[in-house]
N, C-alpha and C positions, 0 to 999 in steps of 0.2 A: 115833800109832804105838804099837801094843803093846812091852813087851818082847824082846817073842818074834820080831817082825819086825825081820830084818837090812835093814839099808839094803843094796840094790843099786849095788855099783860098778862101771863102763862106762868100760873104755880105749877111747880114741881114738887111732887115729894118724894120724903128721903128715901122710899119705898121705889117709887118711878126713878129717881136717880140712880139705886143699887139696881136697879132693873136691867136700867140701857146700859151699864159699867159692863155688867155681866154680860149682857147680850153681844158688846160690841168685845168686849176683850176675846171671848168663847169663838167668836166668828173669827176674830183675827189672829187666834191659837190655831183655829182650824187651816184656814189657808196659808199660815206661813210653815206647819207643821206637813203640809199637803205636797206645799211648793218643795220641803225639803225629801219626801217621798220620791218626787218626780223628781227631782235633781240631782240627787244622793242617791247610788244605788246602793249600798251599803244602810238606807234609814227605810225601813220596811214599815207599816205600818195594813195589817189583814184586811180591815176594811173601812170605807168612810164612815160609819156607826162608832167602829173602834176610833181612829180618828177625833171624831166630837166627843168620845167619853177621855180621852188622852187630855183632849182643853181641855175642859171641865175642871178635869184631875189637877193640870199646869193651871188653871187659873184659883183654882183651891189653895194647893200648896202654895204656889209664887206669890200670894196675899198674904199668907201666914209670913213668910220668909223677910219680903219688904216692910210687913206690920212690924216684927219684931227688930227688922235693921231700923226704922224708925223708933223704936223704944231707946237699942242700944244709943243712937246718935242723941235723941232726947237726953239722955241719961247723961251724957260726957260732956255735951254742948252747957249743961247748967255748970258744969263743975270747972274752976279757974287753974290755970297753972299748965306747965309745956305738957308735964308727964301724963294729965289725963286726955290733952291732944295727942298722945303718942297712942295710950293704951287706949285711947276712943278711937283712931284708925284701924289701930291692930284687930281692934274686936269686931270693926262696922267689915273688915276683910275675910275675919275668922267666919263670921255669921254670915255673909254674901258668897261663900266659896264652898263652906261645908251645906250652905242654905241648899245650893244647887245641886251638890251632891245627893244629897236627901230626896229631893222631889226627881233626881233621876233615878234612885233606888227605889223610892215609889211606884214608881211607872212600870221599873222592872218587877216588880212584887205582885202589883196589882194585875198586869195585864200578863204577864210573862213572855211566853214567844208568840204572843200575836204586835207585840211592838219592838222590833226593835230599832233605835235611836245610833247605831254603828258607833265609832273611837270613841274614845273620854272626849277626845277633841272636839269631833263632831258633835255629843251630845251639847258639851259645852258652847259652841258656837249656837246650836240651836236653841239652846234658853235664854245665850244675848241675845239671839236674833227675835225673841218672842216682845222679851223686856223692851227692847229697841224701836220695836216696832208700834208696839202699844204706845209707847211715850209717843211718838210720830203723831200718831194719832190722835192721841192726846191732847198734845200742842196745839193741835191744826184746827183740832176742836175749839179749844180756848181762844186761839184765834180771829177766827168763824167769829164767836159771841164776842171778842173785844171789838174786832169792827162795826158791826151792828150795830152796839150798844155805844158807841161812839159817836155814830150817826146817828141812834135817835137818842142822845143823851141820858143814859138808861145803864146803871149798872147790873152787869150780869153774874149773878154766881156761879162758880165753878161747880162740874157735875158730882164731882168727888163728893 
């Protein structure tokens, strides 16, 4: 970079942030929920419409679910001593396992037999694979903005 060139600065707001969150997780529910259709014959899902209302749905609930495993972990993290490390695992497991359950009975509720998601197993791998995947993305995002922001000595905040 010349002298002469000013570095470009680009506000965000929290509104633009929740934006692109949304846009980019909803896209990547959809294709990794699509990929499981085409891969999975046993994960049916009626149509690519049903599909994008299916994210929506997993990006709704999977916010509620991680909101509140963040609350529990907040909760147990303040408090000192082995027992509330024990009963703060058990509970961040209880709340991440029955969380899943929940927003697979959702889907089942809501959409009925225009989705089905096949085994426990299966559904279960495909809510890792959503969670998993999102982080991916995530990461590579925050990334992206640490090298940049390294290079033009410029701290960048996170989109969250």
């Amino acid at each position: 970079m010349t002298s002469q060139e000013q570095p470009q600065v680009i506000t965000i707001t929290s509104r633009q942030r929740t934006f692109a969150s949304w846009t980019s997780d909803v896209l990547i529910y959809t294709v990794v929920l699509n990929l499981f259709v085409q891969y999975r014959p046993s994960v049916i899902v009626e149509s690519f419409t049903i599909s994008i209302l299916t994210a929506v749905l997993f990006k709704v609930l999977l916010d509620l679910v991680m909101g509140l495993e963040g609350r529990v972990h907040a909760f147990f993290s303040a408090k000192e001593g082995a027992i509330y490390r024990v009963m703060g695992s058990i509970s961040l497991f209880v709340v991440l396992f029955f969380g899943k359950l929940l927003v697979l009975q959702a889907v089942h509720l809501v959409f009925g037999d225009a989705v089905e998601l096949g085994s426990l197993a299966q559904e279960v791998v495909l809510i890792l694979s959503l969670m998993i995947t999102r982080e991916v993305f995530h990461r590579i995002y925050l990334g992206l903005g640490e090298s940049e922001a390294a290079s033009d000595g410029e701290a960048v905040p996170p989109p969250r």
